[in-house]
DRENDO-615684 format. One record per residue (C-alpha): residue number from 1; x, y, z. Coordinates in steps of 0.1 Angstrom, whole numbers, padded with zeros to 4 digits. Layout:
N
+------+-------+-------+-------+
| resi |     X |     Y |     Z |
+------+-------+-------+-------+
|  NUM |     X |     Y |     Z |
...
+------+-------+-------+-------+
REM end
This chain:
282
+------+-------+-------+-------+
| resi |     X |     Y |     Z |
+------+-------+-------+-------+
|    1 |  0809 |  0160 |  0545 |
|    2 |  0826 |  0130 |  0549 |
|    3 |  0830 |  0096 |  0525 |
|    4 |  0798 |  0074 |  0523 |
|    5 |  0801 |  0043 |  0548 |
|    6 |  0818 |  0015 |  0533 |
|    7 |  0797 | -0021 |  0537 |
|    8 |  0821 | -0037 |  0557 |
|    9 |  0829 | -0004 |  0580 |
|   10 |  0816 |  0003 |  0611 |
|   11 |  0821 |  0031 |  0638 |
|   12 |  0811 |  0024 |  0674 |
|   13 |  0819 |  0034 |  0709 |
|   14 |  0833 |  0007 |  0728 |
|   15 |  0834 | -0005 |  0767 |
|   16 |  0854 | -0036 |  0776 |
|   17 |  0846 | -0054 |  0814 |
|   18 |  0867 | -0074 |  0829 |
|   19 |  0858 | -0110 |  0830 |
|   20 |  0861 | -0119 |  0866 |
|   21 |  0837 | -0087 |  0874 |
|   22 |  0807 | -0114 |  0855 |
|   23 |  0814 | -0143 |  0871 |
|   24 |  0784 | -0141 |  0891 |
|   25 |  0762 | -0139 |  0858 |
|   26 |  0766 | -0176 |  0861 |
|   27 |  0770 | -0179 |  0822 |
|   28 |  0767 | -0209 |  0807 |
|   29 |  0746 | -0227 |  0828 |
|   30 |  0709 | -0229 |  0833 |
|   31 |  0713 | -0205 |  0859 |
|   32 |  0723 | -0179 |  0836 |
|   33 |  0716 | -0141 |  0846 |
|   34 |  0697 | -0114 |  0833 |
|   35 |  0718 | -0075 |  0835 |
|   36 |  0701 | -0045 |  0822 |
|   37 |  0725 | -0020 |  0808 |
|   38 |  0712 |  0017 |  0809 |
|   39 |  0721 |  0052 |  0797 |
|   40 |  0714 |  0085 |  0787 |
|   41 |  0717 |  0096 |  0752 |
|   42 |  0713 |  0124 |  0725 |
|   43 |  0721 |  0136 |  0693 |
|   44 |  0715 |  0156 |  0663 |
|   45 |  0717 |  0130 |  0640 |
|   46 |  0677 |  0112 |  0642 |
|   47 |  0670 |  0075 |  0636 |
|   48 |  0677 |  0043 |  0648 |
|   49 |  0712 |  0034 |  0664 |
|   50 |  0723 | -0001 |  0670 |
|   51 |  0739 | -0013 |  0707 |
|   52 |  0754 | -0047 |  0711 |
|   53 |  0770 | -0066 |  0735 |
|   54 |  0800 | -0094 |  0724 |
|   55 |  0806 | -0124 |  0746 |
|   56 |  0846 | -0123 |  0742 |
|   57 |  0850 | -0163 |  0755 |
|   58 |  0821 | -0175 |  0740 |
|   59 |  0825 | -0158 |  0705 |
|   60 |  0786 | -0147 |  0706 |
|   61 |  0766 | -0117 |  0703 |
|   62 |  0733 | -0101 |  0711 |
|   63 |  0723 | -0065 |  0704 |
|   64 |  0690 | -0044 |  0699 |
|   65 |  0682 | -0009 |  0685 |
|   66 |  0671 |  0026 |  0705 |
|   67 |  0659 |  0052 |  0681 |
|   68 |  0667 |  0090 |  0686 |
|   69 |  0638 |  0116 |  0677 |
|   70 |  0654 |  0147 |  0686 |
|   71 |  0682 |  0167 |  0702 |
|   72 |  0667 |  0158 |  0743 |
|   73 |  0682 |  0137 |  0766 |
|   74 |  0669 |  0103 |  0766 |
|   75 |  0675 |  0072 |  0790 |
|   76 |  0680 |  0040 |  0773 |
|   77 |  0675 |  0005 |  0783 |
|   78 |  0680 | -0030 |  0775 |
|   79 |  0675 | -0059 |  0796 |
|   80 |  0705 | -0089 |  0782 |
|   81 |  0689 | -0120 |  0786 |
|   82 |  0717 | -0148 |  0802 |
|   83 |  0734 | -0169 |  0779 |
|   84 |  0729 | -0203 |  0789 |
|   85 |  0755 | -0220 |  0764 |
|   86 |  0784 | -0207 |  0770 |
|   87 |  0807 | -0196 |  0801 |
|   88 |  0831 | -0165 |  0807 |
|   89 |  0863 | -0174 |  0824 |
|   90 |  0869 | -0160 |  0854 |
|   91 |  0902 | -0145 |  0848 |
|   92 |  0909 | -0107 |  0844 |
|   93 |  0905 | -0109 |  0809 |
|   94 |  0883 | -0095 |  0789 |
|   95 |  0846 | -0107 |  0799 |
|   96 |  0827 | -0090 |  0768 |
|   97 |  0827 | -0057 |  0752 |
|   98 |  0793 | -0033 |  0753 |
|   99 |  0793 | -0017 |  0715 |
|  100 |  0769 |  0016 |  0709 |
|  101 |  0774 |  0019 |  0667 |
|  102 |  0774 |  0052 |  0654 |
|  103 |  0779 |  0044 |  0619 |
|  104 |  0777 |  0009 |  0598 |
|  105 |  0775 | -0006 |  0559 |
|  106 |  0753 | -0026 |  0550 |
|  107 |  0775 | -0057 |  0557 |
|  108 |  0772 | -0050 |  0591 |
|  109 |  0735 | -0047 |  0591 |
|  110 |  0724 | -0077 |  0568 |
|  111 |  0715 | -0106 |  0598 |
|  112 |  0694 | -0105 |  0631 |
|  113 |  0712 | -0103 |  0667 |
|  114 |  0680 | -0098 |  0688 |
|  115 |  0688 | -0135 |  0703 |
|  116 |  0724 | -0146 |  0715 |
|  117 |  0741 | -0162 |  0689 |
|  118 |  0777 | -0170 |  0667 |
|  119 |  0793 | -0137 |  0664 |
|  120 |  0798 | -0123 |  0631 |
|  121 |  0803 | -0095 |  0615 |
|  122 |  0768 | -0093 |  0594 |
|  123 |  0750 | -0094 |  0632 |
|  124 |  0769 | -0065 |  0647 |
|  125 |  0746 | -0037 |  0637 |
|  126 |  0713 | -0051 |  0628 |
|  127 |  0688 | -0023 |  0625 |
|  128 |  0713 |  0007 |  0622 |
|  129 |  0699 |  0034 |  0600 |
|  130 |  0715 |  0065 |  0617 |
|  131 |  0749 |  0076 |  0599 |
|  132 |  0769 |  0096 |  0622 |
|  133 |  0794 |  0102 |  0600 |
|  134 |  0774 |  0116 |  0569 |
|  135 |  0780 |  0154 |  0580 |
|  136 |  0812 |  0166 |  0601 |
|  137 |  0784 |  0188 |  0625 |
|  138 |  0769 |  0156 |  0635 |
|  139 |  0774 |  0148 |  0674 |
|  140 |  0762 |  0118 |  0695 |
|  141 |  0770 |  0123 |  0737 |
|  142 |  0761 |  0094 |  0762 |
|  143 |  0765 |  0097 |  0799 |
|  144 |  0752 |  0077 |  0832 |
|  145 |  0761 |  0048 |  0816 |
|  146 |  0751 |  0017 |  0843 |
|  147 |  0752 | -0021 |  0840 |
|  148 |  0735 | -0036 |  0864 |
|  149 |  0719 | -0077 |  0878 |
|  150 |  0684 | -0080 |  0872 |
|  151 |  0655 | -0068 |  0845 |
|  152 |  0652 | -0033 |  0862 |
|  153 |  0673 | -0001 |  0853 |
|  154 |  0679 |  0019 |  0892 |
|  155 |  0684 |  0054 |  0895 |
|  156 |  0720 |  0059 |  0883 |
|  157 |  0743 |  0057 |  0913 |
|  158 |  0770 |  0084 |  0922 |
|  159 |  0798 |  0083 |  0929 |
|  160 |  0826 |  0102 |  0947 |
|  161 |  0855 |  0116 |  0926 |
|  162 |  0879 |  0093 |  0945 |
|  163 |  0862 |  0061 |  0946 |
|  164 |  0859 |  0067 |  0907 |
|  165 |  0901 |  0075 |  0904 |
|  166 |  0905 |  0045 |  0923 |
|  167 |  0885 |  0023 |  0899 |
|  168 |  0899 |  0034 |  0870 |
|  169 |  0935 |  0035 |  0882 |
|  170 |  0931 | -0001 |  0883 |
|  171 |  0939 |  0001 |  0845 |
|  172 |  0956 |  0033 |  0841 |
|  173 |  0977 |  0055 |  0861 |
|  174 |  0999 |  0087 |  0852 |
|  175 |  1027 |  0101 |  0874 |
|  176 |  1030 |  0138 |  0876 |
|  177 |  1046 |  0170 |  0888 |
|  178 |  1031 |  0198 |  0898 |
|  179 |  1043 |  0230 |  0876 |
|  180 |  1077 |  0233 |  0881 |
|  181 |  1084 |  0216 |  0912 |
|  182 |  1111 |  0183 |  0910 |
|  183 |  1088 |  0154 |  0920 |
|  184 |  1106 |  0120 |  0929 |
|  185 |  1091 |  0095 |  0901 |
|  186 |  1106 |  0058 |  0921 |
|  187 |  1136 |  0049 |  0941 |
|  188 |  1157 |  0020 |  0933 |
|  189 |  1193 |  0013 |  0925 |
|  190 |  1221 |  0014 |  0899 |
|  191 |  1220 | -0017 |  0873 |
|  192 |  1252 | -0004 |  0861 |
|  193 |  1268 |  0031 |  0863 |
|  194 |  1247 |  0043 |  0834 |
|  195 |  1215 |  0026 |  0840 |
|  196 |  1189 |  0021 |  0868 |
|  197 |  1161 |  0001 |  0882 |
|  198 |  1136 |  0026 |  0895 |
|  199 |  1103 |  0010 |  0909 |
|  200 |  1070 |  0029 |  0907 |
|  201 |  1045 |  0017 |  0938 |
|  202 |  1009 |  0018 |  0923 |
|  203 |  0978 |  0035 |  0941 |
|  204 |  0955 |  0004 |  0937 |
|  205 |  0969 | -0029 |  0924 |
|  206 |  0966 | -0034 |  0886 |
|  207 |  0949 | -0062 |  0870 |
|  208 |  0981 | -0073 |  0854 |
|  209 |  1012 | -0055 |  0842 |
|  210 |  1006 | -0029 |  0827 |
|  211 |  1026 | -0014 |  0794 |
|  212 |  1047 |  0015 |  0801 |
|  213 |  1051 |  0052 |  0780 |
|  214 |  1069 |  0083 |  0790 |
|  215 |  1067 |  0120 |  0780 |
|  216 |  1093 |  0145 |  0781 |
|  217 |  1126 |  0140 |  0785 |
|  218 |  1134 |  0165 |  0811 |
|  219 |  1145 |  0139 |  0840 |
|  220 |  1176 |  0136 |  0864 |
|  221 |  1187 |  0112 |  0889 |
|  222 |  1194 |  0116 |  0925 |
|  223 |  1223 |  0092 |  0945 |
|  224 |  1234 |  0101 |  0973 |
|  225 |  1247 |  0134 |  0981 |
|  226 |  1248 |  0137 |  0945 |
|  227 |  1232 |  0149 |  0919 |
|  228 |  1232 |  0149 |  0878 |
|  229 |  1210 |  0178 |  0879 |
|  230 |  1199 |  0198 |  0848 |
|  231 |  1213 |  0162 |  0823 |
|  232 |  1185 |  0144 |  0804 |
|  233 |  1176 |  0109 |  0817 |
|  234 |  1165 |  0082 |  0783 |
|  235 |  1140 |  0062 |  0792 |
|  236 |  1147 |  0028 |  0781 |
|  237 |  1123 |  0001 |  0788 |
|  238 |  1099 | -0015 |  0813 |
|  239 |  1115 | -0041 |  0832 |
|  240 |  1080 | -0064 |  0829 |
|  241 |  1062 | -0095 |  0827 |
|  242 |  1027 | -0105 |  0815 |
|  243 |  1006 | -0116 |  0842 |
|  244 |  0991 | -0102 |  0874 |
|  245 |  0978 | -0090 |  0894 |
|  246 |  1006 | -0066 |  0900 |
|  247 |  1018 | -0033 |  0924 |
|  248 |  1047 | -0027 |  0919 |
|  249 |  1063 | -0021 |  0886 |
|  250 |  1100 | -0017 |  0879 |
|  251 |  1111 |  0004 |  0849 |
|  252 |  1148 |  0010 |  0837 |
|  253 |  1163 |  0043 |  0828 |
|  254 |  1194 |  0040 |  0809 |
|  255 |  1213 |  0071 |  0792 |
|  256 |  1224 |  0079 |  0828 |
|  257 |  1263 |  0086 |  0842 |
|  258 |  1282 |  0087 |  0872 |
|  259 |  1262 |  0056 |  0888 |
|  260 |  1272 |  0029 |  0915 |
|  261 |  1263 | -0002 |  0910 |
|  262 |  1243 | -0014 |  0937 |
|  263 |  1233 |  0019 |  0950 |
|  264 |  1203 |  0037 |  0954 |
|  265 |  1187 |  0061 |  0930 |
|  266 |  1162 |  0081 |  0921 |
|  267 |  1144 |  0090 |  0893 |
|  268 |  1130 |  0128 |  0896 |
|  269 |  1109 |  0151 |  0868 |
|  270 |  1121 |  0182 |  0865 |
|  271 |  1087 |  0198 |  0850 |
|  272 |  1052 |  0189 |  0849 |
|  273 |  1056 |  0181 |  0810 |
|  274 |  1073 |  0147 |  0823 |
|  275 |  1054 |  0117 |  0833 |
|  276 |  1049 |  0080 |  0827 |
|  277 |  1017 |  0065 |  0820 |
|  278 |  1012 |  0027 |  0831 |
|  279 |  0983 |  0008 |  0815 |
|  280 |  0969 | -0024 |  0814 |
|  281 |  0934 | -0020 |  0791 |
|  282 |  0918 | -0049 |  0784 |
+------+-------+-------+-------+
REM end
C-alpha cells in the first residue's frame, strides 16, 4: 500500500489546449460559450472523482464530480458554462488545462468550484472522495476523451491514424531509423572543422520552438566524398529561439573532425537506438 494522501497533495491527469484553439469561446464577454467536455471512464477504485478545468489567463477555475460504481465503462459529461469575466489571449499559449484528480488531501477539497471563480488550491478538488493511490492494484483508464462547442456531448468522432500524427506532431516530433539502416537526420554545413549546423525540416509547423533532446550516441557525418564513418558525433546544443511558429529547426553537433568551413554536411544515425526528439508542450 502506499503513504496516506498528504492535505496539500494532489494527483491528477492533466490536458493542456492551446489558447488560440478557444478563441472562438468568446471569453470574457457577454457572449461567452458553453463547451461540453466528454469521456469514457472506469476503474476499480469506487466513489466520487473530481474533474476541473483552470482558466490559465484568467487565473480561475470551475470543476464538478462523476462518481464511479463499478469496474464498466462509463461516458462522462460536463457542460462548462462560459466565463463571462475574463478573456483567453489568443496566442499559442496555454488556453487552460482540463484536470481529472485521482487522488487529493483534504486541502484540496475544503471550498466549492461548481461556479467559475479565483483559482486556488482549496477549490481544485471539491467533492473528491476516491483515493487512487490507497492500494498499488488500484487502476483508473479514460479514453474518447472530446471537448466540444455547445451543451450536447456527439458521438465521439474518429479519426484516421495520420490526421492524429499530424496533430500531435504539432508539439512533438521524433526522428528515427529503421533497424540498422544509416538514416540522414538534416543537411547543413560546417560552423567550423569540428562543429556543424544541421537543420531538421518539420512534418507540420510547430507552435513555437520547440526544446531539443537526443538519444544514443552512435552518429557520423557525411561531407562530400567523405565520410567519418564508424566516429561518435556529440550532440551539443539547439541552435534556438523562443517564439514561433516555427519549421525548421537548426541544431549544432560539435565533437566532429575533419570539417570545411562552409561546406555541407550531414548528420546520419547509424542505428535505430539514435534519434532526437523536438518538443514544444505547452
Amino acid at each position: 500500500e502506499s503513504a496516506p494522501q498528504e492535505d496539500d497533495e494532489s494527483l491528477h491527469l492533466e490536458y493542456r489546449v492551446e489558447a488560440q484553439d478557444l478563441a472562438h469561446l468568446k471569453y470574457g464577454t457577454s457572449s461567452a460559450e458553453s463547451i461540453t467536455l466528454s469521456f469514457y471512464v472506469r476503474s476499480n477504485k469506487n466513489g466520487a472523482y473530481a474533474l476541473g478545468v483552470q482558466s490559465h489567463d484568467a487565473d480561475k477555475n470551475i470543476g464538478t464530480t462523476y462518481t464511479v460504481a463499478n469496474t464498466d465503462w462509463q461516458r462522462v459529461t460536463w457542460t462548462i458554462p462560459g466565463l463571462t469575466t475574463s478573456g483567453i489571449n489568443n496566442d499559442n499559449g496555454i488556453g487552460f488545462m482540463i484536470k481529472w484528480f485521482l487522488s487529493a488531501g483534504d486541502n484540496m477539497t475544503s471550498t466549492s468550484n461548481t461556479s467559475w471563480d479565483t483559482n486556488a488550491g482549496n477549490r481544485y478538488a471539491y467533492g473528491q472522495t476516491a483515493d487512487l493511490m490507497a492500494e498499488s492494484s488500484n487502476y483508473w483508464e479514460i479514453t474518447g476523451v472530446q471537448l466540444e462547442l455547445g451543451s450536447s456531448a456527439t458521438p465521439f468522432e474518429h479519426r484516421s491514424y495520420g490526421d492524429e500524427l499530424l496533430r500531435c506532431q504539432r508539439y512533438c516530433f521524433k526522428t528515427y531509423a529503421e533497424d540498422a539502416l544509416t538514416e540522414a537526420i538534416g543537411c547543413g554545413y560546417w560552423q567550423a572543422t569540428n562543429a556543424a549546423m544541421i537543420y531538421v525540416y518539420l512534418p507540420v509547423t510547430m507552435s513555437k520552438w520547440p526544446s531539443v533532446t537526443a538519444t544514443g550516441s552512435d552518429w557520423y557525418v557525411s561531407y562530400g566524398s567523405n565520410s567519418s564513418a564508424g566516429s561518435t558525433v556529440a550532440f551539443n546544443n539547439a541552435d534556438i529561439g523562443d517564439t514561433g511558429p516555427v519549421s525548421v529547426v537548426g541544431i549544432r553537433f560539435g565533437g566532429l573532425s575533419g570539417g570545411t568551413v562552409g561546406h555541407a554536411a550531414a548528420i546520419m544515425s547509424k542505428n535505430a537506438d539514435v534519434a532526437l526528439f523536438l518538443e514544444n508542450e505547452l
